[in-house]
N, CA, C and O atoms as a GROMACS GRO file, in nm:
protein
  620
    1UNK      N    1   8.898   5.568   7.078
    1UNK     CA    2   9.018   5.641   7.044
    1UNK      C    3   8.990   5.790   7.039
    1UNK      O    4   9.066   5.862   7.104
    2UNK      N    5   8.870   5.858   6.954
    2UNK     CA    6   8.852   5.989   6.911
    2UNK      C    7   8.770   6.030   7.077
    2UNK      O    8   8.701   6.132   7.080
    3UNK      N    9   8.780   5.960   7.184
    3UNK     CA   10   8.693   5.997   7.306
    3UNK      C   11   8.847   6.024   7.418
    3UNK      O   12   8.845   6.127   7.486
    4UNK      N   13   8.955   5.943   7.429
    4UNK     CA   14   9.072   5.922   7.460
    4UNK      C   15   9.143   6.076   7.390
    4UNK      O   16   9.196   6.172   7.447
    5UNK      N   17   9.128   6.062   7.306
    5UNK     CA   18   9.145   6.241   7.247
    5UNK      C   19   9.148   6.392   7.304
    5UNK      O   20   9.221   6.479   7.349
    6UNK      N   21   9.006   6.356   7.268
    6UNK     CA   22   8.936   6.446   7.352
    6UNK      C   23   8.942   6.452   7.512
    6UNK      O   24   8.905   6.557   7.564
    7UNK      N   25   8.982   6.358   7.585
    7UNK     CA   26   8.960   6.390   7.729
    7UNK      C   27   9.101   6.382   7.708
    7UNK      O   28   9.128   6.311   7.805
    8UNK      N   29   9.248   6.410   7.632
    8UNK     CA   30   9.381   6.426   7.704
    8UNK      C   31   9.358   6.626   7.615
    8UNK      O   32   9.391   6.737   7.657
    9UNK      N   33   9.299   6.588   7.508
    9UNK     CA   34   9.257   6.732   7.500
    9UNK      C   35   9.218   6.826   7.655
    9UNK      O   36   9.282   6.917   7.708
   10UNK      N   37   9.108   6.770   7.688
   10UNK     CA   38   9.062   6.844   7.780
   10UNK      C   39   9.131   6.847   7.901
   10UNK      O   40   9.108   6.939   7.979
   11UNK      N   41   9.220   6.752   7.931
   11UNK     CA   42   9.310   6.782   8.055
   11UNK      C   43   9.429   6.858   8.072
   11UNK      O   44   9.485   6.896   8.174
   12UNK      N   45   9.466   6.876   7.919
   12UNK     CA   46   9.583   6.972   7.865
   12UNK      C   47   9.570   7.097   7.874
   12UNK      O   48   9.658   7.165   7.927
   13UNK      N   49   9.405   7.175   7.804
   13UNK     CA   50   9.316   7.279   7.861
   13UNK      C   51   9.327   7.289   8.003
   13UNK      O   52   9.394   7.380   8.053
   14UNK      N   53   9.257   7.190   8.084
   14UNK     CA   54   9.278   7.244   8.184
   14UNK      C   55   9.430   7.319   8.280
   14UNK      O   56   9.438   7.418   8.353
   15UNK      N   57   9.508   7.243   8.248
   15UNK     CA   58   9.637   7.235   8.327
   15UNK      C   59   9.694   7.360   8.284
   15UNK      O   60   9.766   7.431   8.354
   16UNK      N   61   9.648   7.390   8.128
   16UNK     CA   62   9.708   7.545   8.075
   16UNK      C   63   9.653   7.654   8.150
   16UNK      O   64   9.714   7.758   8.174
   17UNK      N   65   9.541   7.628   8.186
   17UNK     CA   66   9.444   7.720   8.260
   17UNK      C   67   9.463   7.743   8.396
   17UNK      O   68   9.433   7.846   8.456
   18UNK      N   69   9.535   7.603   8.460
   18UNK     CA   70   9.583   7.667   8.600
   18UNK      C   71   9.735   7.756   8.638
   18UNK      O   72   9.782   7.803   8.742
   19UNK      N   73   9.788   7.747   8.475
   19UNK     CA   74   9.881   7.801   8.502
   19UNK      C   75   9.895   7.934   8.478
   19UNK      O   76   9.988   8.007   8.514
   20UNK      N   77   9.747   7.979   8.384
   20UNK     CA   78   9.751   8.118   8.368
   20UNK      C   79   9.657   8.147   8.505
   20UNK      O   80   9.692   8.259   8.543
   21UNK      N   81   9.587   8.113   8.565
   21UNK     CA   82   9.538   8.113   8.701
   21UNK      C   83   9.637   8.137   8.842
   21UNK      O   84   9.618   8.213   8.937
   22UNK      N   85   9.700   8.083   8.828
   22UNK     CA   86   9.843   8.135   8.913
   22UNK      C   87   9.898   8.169   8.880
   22UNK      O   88  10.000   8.134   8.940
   23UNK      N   89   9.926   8.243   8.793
   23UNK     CA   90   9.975   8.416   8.693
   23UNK      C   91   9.892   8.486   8.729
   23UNK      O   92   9.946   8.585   8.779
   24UNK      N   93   9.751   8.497   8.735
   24UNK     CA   94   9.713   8.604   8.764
   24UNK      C   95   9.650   8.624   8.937
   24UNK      O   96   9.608   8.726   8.992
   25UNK      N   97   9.663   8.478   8.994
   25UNK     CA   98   9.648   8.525   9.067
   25UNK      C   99   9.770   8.590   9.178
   25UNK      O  100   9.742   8.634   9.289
   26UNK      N  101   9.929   8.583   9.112
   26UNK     CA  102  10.061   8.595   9.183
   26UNK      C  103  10.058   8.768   9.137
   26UNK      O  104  10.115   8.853   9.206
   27UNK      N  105   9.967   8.806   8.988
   27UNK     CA  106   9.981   8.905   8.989
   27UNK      C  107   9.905   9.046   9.065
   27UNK      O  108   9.927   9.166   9.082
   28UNK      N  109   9.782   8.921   9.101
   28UNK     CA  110   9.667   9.039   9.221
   28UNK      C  111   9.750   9.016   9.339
   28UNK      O  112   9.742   9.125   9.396
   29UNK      N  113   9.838   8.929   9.422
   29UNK     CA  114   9.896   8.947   9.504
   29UNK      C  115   9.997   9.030   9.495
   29UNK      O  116  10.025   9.092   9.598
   30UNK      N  117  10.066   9.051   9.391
   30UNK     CA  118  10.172   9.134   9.415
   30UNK      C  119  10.108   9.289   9.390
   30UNK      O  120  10.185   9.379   9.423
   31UNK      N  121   9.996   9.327   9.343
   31UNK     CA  122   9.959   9.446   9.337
   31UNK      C  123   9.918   9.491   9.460
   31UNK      O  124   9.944   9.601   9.508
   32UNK      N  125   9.821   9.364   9.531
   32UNK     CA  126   9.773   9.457   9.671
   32UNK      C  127   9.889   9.425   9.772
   32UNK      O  128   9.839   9.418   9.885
   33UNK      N  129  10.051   9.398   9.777
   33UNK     CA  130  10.132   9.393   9.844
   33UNK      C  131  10.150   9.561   9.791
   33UNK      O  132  10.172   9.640   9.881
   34UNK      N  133  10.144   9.594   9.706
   34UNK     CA  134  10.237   9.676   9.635
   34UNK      C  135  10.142   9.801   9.682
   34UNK      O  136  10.175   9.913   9.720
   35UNK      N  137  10.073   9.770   9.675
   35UNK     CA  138   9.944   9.847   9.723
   35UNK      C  139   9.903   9.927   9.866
   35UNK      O  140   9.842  10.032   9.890
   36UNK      N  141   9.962   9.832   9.943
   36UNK     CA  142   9.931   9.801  10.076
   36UNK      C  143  10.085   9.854  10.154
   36UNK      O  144  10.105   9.875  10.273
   37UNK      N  145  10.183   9.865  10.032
   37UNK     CA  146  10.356   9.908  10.122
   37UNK      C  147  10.391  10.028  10.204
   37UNK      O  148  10.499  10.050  10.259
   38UNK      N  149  10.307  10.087  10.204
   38UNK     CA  150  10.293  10.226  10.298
   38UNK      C  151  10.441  10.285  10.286
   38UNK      O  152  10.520  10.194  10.259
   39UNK      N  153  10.504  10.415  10.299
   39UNK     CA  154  10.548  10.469  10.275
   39UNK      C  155  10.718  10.480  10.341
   39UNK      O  156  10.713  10.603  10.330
   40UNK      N  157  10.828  10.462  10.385
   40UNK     CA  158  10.941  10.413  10.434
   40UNK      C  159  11.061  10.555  10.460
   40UNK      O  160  11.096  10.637  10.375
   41UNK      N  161  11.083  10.552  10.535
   41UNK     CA  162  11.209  10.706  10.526
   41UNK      C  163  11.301  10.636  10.625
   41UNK      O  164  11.263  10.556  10.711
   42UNK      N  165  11.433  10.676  10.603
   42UNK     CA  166  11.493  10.663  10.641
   42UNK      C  167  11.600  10.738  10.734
   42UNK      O  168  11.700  10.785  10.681
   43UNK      N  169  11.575  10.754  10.906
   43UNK     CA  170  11.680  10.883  11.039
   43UNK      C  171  11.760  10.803  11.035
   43UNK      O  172  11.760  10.682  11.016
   44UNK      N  173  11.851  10.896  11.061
   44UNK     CA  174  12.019  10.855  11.133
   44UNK      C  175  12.012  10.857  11.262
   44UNK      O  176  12.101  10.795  11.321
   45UNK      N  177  11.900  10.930  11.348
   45UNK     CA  178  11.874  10.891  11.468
   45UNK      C  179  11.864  10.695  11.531
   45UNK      O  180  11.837  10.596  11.463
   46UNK      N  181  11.892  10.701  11.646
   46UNK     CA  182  11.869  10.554  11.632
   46UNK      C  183  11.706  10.515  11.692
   46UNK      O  184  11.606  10.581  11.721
   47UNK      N  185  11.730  10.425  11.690
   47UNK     CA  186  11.587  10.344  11.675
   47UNK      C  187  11.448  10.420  11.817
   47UNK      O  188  11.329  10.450  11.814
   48UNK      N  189  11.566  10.422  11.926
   48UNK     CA  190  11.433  10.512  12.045
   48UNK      C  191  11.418  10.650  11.975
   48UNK      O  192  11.306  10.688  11.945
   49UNK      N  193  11.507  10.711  11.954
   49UNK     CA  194  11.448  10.835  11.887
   49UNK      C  195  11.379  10.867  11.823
   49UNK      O  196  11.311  10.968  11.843
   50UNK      N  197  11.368  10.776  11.698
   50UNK     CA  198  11.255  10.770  11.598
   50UNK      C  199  11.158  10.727  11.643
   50UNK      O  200  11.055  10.775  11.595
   51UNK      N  201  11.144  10.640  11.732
   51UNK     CA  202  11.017  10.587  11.752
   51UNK      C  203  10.930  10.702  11.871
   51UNK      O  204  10.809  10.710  11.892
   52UNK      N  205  11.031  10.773  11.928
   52UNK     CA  206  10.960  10.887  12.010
   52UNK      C  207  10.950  11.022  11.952
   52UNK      O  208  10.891  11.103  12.022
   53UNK      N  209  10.995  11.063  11.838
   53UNK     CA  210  10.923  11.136  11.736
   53UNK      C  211  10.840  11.122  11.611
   53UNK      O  212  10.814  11.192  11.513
   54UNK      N  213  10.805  10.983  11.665
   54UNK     CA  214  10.708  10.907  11.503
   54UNK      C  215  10.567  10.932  11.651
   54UNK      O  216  10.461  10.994  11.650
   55UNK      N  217  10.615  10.873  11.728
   55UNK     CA  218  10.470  10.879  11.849
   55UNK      C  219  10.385  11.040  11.868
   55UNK      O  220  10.265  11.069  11.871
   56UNK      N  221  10.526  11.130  11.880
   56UNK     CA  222  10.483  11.236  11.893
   56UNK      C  223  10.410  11.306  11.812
   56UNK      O  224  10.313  11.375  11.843
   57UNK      N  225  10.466  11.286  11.681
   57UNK     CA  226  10.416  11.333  11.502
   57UNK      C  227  10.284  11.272  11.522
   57UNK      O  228  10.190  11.350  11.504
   58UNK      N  229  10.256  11.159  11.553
   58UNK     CA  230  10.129  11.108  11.539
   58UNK      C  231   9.998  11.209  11.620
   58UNK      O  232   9.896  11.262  11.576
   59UNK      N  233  10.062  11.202  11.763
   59UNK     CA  234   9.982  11.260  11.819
   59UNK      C  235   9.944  11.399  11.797
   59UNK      O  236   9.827  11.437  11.803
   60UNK      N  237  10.045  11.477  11.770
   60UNK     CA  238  10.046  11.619  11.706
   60UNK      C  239   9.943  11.636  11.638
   60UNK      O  240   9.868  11.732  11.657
   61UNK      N  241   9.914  11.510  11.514
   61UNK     CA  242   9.811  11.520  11.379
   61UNK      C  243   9.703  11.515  11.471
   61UNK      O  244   9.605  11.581  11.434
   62UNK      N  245   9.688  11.447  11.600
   62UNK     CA  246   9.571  11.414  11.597
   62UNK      C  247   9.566  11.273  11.611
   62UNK      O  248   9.462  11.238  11.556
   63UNK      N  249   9.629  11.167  11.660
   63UNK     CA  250   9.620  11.041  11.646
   63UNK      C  251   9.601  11.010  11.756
   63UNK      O  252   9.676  11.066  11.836
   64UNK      N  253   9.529  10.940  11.798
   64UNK     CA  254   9.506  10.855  11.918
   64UNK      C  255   9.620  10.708  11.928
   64UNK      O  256   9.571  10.615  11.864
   65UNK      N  257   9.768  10.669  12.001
   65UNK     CA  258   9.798  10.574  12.023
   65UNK      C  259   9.719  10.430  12.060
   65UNK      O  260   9.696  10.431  12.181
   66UNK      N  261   9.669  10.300  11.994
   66UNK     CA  262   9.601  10.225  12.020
   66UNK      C  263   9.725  10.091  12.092
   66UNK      O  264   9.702  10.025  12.194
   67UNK      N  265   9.818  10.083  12.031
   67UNK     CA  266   9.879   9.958  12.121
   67UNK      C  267  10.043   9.957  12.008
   67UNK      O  268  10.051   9.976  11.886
   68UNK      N  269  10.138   9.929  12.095
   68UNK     CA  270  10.308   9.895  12.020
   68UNK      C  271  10.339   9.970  12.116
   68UNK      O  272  10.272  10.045  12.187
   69UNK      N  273  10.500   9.934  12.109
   69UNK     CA  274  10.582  10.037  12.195
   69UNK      C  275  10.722  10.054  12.141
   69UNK      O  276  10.772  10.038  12.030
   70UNK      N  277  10.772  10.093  12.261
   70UNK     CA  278  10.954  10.115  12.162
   70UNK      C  279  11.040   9.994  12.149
   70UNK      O  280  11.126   9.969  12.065
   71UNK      N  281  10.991   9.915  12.265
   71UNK     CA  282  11.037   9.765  12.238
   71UNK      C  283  11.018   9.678  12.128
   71UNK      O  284  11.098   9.590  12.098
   72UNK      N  285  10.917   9.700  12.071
   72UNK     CA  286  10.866   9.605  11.932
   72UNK      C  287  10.891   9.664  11.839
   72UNK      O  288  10.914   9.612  11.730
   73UNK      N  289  10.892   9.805  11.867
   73UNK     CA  290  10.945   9.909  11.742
   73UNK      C  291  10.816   9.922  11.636
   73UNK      O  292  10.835   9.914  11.515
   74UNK      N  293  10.684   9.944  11.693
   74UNK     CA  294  10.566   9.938  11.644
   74UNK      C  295  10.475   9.985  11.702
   74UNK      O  296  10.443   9.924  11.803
   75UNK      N  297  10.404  10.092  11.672
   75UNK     CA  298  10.262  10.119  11.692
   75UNK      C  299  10.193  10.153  11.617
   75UNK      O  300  10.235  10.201  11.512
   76UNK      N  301  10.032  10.138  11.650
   76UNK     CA  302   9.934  10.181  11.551
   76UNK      C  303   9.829  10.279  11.642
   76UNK      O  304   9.812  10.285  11.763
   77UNK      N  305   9.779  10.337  11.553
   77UNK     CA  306   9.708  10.456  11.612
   77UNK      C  307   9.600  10.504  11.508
   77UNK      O  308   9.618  10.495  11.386
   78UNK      N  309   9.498  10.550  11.561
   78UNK     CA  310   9.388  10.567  11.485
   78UNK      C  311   9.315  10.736  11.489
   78UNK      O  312   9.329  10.789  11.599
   79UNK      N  313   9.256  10.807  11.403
   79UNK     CA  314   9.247  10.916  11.385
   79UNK      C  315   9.098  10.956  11.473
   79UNK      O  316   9.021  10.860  11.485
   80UNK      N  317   9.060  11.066  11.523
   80UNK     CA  318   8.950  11.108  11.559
   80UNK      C  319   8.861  11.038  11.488
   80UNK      O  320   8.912  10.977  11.394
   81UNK      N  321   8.701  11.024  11.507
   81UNK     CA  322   8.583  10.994  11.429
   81UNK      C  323   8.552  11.144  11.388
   81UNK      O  324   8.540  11.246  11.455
   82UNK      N  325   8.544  11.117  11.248
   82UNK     CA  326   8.485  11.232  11.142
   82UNK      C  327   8.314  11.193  11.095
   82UNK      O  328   8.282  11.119  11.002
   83UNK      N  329   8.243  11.249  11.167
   83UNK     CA  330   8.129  11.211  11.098
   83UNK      C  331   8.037  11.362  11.092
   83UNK      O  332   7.953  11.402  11.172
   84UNK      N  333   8.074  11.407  11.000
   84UNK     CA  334   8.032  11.533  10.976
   84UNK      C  335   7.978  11.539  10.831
   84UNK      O  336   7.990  11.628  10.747
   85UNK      N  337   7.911  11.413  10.823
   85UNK     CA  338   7.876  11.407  10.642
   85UNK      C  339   7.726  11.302  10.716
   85UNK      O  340   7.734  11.231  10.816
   86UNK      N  341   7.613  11.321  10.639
   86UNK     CA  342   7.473  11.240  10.632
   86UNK      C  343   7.529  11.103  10.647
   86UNK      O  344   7.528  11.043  10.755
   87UNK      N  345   7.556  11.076  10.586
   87UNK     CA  346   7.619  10.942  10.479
   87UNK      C  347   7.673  10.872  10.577
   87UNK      O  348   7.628  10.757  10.579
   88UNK      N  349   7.785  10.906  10.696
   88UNK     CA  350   7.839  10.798  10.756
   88UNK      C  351   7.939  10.886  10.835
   88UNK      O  352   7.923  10.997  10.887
   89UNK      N  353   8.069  10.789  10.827
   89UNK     CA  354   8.192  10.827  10.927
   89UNK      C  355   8.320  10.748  10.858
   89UNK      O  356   8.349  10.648  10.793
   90UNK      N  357   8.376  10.863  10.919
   90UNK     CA  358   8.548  10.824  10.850
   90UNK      C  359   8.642  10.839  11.005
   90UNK      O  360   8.617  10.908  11.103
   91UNK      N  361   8.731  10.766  10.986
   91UNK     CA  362   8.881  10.745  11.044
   91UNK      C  363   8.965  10.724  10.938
   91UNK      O  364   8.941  10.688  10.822
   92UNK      N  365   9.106  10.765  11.016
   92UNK     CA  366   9.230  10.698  10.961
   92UNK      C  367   9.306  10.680  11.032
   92UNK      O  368   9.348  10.765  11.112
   93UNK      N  369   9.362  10.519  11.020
   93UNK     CA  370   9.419  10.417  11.078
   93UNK      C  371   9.571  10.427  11.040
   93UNK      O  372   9.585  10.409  10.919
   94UNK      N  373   9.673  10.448  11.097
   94UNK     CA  374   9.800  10.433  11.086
   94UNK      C  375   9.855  10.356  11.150
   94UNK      O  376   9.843  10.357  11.273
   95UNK      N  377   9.938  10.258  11.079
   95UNK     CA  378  10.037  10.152  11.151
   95UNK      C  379  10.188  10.193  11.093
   95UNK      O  380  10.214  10.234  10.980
   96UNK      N  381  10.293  10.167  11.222
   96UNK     CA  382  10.447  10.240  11.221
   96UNK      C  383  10.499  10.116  11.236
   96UNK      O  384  10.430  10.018  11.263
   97UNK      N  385  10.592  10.115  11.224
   97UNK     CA  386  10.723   9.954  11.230
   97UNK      C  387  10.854  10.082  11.162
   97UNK      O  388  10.861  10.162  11.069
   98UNK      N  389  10.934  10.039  11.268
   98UNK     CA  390  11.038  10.054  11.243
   98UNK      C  391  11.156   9.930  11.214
   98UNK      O  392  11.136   9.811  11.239
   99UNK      N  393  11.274   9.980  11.159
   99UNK     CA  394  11.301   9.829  11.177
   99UNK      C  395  11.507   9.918  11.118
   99UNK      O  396  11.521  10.015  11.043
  100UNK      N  397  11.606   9.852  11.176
  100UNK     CA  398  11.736   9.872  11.206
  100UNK      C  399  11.776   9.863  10.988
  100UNK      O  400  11.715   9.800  10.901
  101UNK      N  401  11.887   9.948  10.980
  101UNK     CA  402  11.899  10.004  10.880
  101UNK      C  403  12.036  10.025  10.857
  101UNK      O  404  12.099  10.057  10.958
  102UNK      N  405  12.117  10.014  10.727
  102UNK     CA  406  12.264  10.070  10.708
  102UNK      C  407  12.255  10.209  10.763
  102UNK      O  408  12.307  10.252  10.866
  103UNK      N  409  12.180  10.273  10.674
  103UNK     CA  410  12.184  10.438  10.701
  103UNK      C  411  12.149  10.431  10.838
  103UNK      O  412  12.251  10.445  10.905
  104UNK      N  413  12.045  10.415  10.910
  104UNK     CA  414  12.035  10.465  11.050
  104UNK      C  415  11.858  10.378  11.078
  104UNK      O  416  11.838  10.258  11.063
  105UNK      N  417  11.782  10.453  11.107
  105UNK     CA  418  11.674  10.338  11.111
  105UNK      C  419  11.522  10.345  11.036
  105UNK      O  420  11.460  10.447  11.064
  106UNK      N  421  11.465  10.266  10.958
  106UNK     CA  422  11.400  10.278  10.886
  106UNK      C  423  11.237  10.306  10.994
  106UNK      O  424  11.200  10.244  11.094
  107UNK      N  425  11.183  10.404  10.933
  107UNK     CA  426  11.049  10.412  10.968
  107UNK      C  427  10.914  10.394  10.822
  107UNK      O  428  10.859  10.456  10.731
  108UNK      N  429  10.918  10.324  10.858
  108UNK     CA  430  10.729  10.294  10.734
  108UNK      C  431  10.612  10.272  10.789
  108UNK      O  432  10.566  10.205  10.881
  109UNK      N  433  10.572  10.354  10.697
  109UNK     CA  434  10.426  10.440  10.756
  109UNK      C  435  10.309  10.362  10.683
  109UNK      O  436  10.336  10.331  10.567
  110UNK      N  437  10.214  10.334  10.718
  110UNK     CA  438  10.113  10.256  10.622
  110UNK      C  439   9.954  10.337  10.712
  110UNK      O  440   9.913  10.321  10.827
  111UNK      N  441   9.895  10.429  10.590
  111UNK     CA  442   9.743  10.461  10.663
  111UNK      C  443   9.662  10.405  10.562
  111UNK      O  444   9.677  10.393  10.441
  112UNK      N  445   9.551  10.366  10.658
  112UNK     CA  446   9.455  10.322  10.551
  112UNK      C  447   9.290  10.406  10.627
  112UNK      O  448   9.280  10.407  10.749
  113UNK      N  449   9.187  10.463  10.550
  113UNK     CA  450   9.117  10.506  10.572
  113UNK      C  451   8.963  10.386  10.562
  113UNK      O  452   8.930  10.317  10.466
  114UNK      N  453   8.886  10.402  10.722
  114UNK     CA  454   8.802  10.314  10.801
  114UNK      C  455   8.686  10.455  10.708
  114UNK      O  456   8.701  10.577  10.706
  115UNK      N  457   8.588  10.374  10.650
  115UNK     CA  458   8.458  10.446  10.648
  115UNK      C  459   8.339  10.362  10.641
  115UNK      O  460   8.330  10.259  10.575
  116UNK      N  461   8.259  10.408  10.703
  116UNK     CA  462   8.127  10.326  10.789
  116UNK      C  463   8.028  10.415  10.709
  116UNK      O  464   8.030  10.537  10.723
  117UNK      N  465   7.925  10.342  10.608
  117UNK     CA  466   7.844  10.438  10.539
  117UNK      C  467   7.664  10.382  10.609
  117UNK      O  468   7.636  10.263  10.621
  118UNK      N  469   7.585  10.471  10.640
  118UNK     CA  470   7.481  10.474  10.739
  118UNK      C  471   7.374  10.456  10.659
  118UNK      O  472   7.267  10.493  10.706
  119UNK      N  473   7.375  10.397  10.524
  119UNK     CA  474   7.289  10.378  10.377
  119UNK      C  475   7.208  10.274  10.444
  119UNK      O  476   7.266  10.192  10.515
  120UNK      N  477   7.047  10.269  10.426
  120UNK     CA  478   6.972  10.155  10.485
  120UNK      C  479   7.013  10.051  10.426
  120UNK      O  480   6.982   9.981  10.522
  121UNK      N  481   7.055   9.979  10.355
  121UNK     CA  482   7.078   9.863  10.284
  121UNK      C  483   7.219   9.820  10.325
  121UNK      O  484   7.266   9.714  10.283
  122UNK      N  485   7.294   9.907  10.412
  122UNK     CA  486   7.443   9.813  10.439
  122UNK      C  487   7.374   9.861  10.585
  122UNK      O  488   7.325   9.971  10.614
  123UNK      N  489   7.388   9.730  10.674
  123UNK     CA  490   7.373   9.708  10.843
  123UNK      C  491   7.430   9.846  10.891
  123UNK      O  492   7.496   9.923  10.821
  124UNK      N  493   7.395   9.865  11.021
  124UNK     CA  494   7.491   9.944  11.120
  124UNK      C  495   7.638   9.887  11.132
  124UNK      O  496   7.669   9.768  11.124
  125UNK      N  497   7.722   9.989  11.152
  125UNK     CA  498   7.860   9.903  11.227
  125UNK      C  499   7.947   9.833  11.100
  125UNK      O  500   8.055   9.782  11.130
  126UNK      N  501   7.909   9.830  10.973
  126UNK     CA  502   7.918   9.749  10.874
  126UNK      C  503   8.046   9.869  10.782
  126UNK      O  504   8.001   9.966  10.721
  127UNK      N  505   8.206   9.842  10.786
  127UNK     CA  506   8.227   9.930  10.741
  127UNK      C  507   8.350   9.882  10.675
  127UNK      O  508   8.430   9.797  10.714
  128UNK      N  509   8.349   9.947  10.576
  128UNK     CA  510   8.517   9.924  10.462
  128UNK      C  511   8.664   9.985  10.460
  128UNK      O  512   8.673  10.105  10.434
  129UNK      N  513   8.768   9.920  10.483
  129UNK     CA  514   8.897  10.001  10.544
  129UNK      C  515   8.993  10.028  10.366
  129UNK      O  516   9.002   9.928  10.294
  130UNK      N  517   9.040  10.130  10.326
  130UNK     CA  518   9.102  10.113  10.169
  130UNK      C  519   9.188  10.199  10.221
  130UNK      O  520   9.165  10.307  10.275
  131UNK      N  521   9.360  10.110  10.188
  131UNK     CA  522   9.483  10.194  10.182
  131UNK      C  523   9.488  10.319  10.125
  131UNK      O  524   9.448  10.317  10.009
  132UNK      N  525   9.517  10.412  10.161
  132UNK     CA  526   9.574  10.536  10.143
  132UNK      C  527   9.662  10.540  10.059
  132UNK      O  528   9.758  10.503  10.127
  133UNK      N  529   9.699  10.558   9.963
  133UNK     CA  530   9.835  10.580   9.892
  133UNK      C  531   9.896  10.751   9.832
  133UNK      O  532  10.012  10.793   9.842
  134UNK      N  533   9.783  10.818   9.773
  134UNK     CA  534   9.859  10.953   9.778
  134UNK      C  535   9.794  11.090   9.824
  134UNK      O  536   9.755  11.188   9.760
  135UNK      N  537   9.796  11.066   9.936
  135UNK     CA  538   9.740  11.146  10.021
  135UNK      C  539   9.861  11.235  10.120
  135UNK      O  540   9.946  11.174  10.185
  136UNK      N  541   9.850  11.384  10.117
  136UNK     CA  542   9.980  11.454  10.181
  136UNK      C  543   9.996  11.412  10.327
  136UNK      O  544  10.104  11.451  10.372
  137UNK      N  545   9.904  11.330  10.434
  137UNK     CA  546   9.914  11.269  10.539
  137UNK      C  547  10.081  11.228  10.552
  137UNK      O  548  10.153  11.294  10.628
  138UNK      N  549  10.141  11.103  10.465
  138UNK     CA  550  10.263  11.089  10.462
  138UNK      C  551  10.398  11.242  10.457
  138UNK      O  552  10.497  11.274  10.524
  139UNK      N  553  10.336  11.288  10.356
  139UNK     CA  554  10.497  11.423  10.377
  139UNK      C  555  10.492  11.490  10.519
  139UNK      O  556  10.593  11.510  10.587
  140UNK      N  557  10.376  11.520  10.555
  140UNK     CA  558  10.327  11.616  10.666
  140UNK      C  559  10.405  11.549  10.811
  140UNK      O  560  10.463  11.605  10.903
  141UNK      N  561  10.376  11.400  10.782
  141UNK     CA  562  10.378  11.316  10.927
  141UNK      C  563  10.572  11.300  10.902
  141UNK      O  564  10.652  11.351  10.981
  142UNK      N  565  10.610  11.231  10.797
  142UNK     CA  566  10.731  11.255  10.803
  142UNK      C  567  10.885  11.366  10.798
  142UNK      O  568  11.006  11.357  10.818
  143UNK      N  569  10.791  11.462  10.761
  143UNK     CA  570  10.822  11.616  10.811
  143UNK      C  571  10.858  11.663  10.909
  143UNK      O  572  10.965  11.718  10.934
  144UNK      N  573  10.721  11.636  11.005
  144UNK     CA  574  10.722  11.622  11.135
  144UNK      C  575  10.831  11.574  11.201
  144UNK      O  576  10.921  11.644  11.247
  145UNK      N  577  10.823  11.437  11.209
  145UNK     CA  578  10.933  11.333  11.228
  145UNK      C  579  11.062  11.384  11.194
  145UNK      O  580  11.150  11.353  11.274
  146UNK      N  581  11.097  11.456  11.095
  146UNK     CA  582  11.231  11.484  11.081
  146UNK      C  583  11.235  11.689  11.203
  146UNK      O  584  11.328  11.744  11.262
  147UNK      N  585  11.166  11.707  11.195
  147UNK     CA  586  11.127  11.804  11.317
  147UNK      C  587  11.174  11.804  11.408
  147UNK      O  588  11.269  11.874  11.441
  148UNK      N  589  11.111  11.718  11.477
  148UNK     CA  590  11.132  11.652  11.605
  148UNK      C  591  11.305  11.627  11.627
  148UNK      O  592  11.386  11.687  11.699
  149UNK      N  593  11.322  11.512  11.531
  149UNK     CA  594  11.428  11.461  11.548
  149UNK      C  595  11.588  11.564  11.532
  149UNK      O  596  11.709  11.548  11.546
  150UNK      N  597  11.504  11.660  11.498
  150UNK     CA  598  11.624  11.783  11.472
  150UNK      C  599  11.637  11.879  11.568
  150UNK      O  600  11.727  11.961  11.558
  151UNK      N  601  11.536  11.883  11.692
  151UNK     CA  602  11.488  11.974  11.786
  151UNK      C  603  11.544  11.912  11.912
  151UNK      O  604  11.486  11.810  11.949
  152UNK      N  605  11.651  11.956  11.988
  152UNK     CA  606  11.735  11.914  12.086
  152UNK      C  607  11.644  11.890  12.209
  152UNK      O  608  11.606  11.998  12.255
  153UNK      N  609  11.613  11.819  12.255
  153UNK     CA  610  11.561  11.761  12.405
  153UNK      C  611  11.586  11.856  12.474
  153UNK      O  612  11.695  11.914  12.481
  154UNK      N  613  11.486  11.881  12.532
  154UNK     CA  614  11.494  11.964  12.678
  154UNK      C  615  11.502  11.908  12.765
  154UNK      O  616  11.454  11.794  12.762
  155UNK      N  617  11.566  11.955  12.888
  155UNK     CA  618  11.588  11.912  12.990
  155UNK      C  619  11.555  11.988  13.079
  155UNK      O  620  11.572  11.957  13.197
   0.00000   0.00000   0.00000
């Protein structure tokens, strides 16, 4: 009886425990979503426009186009190699998605910075990517973007 106890004891423990376990783990997911949401503005231009002054803004900074187009309403693009430090090398990685909007069309910006550290104890080639979150990269690039989009086409 006092053994029957103890093991509905211990299965009660457990079951409490998976439920604070998926509490915390719904709450590390929602932080690195939250984490990871990159930055969103919203043109009244429509959707080719933005996406051909989000391309341009990019390249302006300095971005190399890696693959998306105006059809998917997505590209990503990656920054020069910075390796002007002992220690290693840096990039920054930007991914664009646009996507159709009441106001007009949404552009969100998500960079995350690639650094490769050259320390004997981590391999060659061996390198860690961490979202960007407040870094002036975003005002500058969407600045831009509203630039562009205000600057009448030449013909």
């Amino acid at each position: 009886m006092k053994a029957a106890a103890l093991l509905l004891l211990a299965v009660l423990g457990l079951c409490a425990g998976c439920d604070s376990i998926t509490d915390a783990t719904q709450s590390v997911r929602q932080h690195w979503e939250a984490r990871n949401a990159g930055e969103t503005r919203v043109y009244t231009g429509d959707r080719h426009a933005v996406y051909q002054a989000a391309k341009a803004s990019a390249e302006k900074l300095g971005f190399r186009i890696l693959r998306g187009g105006p059809a998917q309403g997505t590209f990503e693009a990656i920054s020069g190699l910075d390796s002007s430090t002992l220690h290693g090398s840096r990039q920054v990685r930007m991914s664009v998605a646009l996507s159709d909007n009441d106001a007009g069309t949404a552009l969100t910006v998500k960079l995350s910075e690639i650094i490769e550290d050259n320390s004997l104890n981590r391999g060659a080639g061996t390198a860690t990517e961490t979202p960007l979150r407040d870094t002036p990269y975003y005002e500058v690039f969407f600045r831009q973007v509203k630039t562009l989009l205000a600057t009448p086409a030449k013909r």
